[in-house]
C-alpha positions as CSV (number, residue, x, y, z in Angstrom):
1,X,44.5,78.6,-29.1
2,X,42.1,80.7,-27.0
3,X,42.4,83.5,-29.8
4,X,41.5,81.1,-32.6
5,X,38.6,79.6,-31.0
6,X,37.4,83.4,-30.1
7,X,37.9,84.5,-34.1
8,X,35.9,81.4,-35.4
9,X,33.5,82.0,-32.9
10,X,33.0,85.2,-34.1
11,X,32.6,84.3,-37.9
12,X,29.8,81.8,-37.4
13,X,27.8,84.4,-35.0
14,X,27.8,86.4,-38.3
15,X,24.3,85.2,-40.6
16,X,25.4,83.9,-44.2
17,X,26.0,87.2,-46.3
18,X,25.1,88.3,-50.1
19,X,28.4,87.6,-50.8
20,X,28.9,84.2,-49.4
21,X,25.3,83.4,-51.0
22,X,26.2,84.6,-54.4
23,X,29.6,82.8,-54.2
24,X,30.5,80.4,-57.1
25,X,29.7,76.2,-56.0
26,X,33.4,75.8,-56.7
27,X,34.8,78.9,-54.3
28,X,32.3,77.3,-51.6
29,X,33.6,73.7,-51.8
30,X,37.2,75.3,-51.9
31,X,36.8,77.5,-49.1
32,X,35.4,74.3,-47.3
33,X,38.2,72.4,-47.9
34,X,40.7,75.2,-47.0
35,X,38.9,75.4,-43.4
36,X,38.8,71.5,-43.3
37,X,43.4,71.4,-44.0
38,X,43.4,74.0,-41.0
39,X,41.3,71.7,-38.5
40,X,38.1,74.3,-38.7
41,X,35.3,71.3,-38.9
42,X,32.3,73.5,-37.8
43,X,33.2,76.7,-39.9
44,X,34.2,74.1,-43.1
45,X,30.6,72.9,-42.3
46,X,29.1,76.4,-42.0
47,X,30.5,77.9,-45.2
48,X,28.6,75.1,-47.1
49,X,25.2,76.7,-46.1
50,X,24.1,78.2,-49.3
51,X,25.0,74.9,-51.4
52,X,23.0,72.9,-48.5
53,X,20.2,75.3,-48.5
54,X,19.9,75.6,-52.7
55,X,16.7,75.0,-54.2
56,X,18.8,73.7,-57.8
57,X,20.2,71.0,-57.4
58,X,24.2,70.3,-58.8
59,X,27.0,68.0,-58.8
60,X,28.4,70.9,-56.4
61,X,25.4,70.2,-54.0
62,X,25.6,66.7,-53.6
63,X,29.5,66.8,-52.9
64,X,28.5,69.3,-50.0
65,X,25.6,66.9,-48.5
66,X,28.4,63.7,-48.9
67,X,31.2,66.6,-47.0
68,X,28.4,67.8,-44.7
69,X,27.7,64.3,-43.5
70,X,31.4,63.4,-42.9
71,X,32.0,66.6,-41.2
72,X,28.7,66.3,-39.0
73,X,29.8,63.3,-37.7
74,X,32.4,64.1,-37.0
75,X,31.8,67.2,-34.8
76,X,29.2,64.9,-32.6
77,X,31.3,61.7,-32.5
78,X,34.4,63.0,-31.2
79,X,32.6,65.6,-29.2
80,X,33.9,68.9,-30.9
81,X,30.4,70.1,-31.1
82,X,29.9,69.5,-27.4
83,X,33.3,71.2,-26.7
84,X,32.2,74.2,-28.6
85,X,29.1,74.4,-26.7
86,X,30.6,74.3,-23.4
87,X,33.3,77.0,-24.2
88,X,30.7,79.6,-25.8
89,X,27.8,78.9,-23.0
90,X,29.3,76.9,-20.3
91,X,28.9,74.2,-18.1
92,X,25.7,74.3,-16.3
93,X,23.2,74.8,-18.9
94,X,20.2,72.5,-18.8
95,X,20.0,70.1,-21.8
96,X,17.2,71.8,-23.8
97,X,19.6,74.8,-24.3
98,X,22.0,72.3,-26.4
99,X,19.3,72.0,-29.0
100,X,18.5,76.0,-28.8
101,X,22.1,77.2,-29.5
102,X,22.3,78.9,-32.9
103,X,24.7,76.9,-34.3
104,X,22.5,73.3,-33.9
105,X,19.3,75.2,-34.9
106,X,21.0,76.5,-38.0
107,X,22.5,72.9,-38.7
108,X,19.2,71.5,-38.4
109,X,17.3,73.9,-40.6
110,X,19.7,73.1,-43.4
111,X,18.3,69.3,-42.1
112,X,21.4,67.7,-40.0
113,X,18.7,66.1,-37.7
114,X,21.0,67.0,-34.9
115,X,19.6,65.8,-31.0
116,X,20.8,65.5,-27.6
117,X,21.4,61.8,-26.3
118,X,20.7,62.3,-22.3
119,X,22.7,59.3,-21.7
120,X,26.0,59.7,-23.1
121,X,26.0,63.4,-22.4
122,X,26.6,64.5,-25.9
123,X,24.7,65.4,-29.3
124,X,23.5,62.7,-31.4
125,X,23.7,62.8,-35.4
126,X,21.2,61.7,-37.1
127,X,22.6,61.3,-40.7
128,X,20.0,63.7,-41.8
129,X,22.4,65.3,-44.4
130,X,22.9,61.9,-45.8
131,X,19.5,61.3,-46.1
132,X,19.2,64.5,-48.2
133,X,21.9,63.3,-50.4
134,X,19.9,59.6,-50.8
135,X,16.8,61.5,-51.6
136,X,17.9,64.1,-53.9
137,X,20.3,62.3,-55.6
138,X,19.4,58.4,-55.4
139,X,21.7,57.2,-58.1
140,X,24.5,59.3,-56.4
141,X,28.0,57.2,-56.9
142,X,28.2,57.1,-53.0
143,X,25.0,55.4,-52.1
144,X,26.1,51.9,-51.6
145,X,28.5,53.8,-48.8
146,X,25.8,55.9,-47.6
147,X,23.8,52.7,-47.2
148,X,26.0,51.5,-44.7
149,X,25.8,54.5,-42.2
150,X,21.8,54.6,-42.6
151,X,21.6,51.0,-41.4
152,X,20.4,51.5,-37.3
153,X,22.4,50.2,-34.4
154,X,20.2,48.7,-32.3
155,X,21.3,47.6,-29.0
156,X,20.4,46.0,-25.3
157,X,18.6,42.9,-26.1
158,X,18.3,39.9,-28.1
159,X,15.8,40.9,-30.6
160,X,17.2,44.5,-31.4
161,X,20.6,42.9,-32.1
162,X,18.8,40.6,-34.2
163,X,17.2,43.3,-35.9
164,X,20.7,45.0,-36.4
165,X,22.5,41.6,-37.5
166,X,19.8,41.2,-40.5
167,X,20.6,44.8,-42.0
168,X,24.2,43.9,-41.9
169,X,23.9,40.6,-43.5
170,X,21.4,42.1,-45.7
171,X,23.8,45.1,-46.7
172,X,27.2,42.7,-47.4
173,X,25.1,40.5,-49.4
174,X,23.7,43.1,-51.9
175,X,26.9,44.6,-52.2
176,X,29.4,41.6,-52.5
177,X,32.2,43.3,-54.9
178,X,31.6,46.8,-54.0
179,X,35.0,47.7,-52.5
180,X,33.8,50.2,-50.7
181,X,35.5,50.9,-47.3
182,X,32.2,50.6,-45.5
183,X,31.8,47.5,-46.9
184,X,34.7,46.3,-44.9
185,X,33.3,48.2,-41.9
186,X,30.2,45.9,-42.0
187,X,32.3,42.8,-41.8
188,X,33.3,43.8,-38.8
189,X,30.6,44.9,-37.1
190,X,28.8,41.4,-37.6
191,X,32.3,39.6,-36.0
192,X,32.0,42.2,-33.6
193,X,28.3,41.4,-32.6
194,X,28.8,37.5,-33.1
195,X,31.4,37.6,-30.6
196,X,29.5,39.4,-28.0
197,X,26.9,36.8,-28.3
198,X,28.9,34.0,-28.2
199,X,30.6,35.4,-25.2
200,X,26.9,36.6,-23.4
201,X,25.4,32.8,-24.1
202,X,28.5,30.8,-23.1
203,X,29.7,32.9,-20.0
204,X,26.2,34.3,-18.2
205,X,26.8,37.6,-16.4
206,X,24.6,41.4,-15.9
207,X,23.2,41.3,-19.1
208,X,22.6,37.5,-19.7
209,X,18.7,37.6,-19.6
210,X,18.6,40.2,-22.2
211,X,19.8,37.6,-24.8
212,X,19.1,34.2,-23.7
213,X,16.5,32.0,-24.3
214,X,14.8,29.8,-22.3
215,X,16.4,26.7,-23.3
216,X,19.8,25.9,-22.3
217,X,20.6,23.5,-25.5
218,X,19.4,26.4,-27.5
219,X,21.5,28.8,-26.2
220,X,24.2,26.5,-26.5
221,X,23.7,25.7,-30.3
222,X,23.3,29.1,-30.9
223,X,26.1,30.3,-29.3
224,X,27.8,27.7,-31.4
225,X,26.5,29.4,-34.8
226,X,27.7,33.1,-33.8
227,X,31.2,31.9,-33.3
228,X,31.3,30.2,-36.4
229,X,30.1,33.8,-38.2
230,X,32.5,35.8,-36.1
231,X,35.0,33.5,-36.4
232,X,34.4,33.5,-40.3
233,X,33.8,37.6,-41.0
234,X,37.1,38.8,-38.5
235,X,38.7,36.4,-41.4
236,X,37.4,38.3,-43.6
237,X,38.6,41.6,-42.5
238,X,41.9,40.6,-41.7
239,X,42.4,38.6,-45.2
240,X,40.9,41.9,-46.9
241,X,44.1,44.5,-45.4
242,X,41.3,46.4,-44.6
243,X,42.5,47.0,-40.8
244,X,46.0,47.3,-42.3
245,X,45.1,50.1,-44.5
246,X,42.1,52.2,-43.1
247,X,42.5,51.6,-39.1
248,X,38.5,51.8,-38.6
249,X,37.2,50.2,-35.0
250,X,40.9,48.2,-34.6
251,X,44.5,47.9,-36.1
252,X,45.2,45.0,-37.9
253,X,46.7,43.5,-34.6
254,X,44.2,43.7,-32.5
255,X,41.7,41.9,-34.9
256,X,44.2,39.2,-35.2
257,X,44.5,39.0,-31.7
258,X,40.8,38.5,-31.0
259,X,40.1,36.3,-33.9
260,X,42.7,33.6,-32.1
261,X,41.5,34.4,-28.8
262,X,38.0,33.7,-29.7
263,X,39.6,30.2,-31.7
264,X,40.1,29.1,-28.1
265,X,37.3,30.5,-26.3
266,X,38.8,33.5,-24.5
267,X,36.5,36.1,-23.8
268,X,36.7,40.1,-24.2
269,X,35.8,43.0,-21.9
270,X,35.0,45.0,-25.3
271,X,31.4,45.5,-25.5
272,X,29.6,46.2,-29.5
273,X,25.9,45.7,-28.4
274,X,25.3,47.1,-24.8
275,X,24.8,50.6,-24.7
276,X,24.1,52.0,-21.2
């Protein structure tokens, strides 16, 4: 394992060659996907430099910003990238020097808008490759799926959940009969965010004043209304397979589970819209 981390390493300290840059579109995207079957995320990523970087723009090009995007993600939200870091520069390096390792600064010249979240320890991605692909190619056949990811989570209080409960609503209703996965996705997010509410209005605890008002009755009635959408969109997800079939957030149990348990006004310890 050691000696295949060491080899990879190795390639992407080595700048993008004549070859590589006068490589067919196809061969790219090919070689890309090769890396991607063997479990090579940041080199699959790499190789797609000279399609990322192309002044012309291509089908070829806007399949690598949609594979870019996925891959990126990836690498940040399951903290390969971090990982990496750490075996290549180690442990005690103060944050700045995340942002100045050559791999980062090459993914954000090619426009990753890659940063470092202080709080959770770890890179942040900021969809920057899928905003390339929405501004190059705006009629792209992914875009009601891009939408999705571009929409902000917004966390911590009452009004930036708000904020973040309007996109969503906004998103599902401009794209009723899309069938896109992320569609789906969305559903669940608003159950998800409903049901904290209704749990932080009906059952006060650390983070109470964030979301409450200052009326009691208020707070009641509105607690009363994000049930009724939680309730209503975890029905829709389950009734769609979509947990079934894709696994995203929950399996198809657990969303069952919690849309009965919210039916009779058990709480969760899961937490969608505190982030400390």
């Amino acid at each position: 394992m050691l000696k295949r981390f060491v080899v990879v390493a190795l390639l992407l300290a080595v700048p993008v060659s004549h070859t590589m840059a006068s490589e067919g579109p196809g061969n790219l995207l090919a070689r890309s996907e090769s890396l991607l079957s063997e479990g090579e995320f940041l080199q699959s990523l790499m190789v797609l430099e000279p399609l990322l970087a192309a002044a012309e723009e291509s089908s070829s090009q806007e399949e690598a910003f949609w594979r870019a995007n996925a891959l990126c993600d990836t690498l940040v939200n399951d903290y390969i990238l971090l990982r990496r870091f750490v075996e290549e520069r180690g442990q005690n390096q103060m944050e700045t020097r995340h942002l100045e390792w050559e791999k980062v600064v090459t993914l954000n010249r090619l426009g990753a808008d890659i940063s470092f979240d202080h709080l959770a320890t770890n890179y942040r991605y900021g969809y920057g490759f899928l905003k390339r692909l929405i501004e190059s190619y705006p009629n792209t056949s992914r875009r009601v799926s891009a939408d999705y990811y571009l929409i902000e989570r917004r966390y911590n209080s009452g009004e930036a959940v708000e904020k973040w409960l309007r996109d969503l609503r906004a998103y599902v209703e401009s794209n009723p009969d899309s069938g896109v996965i992320e569609l789906h996705m969305a559903y669940l997010d608003i159950a998800h965010i409903n049901d904290n509410l209704w749990q932080i209005l009906t059952h006060p605890g650390e983070y109470s004043q964030y979301f409450t008002g200052s009326h009691p009755r208020s707070d009641r009635e509105k607690a009363a209304r994000c049930k009724k959408e939680a309730l209503r969109y975890y029905a829709k997800v389950i009734v769609s397979g979509y947990s079934r079939r894709f696994g995203y957030y929950d399996s198809s149990d657990v969303t069952i589970r919690r849309f009965q348990d919210l039916k009779q006004n058990k709480t969760t310890n899961r937490s969608w819209i505190i982030y400390d």
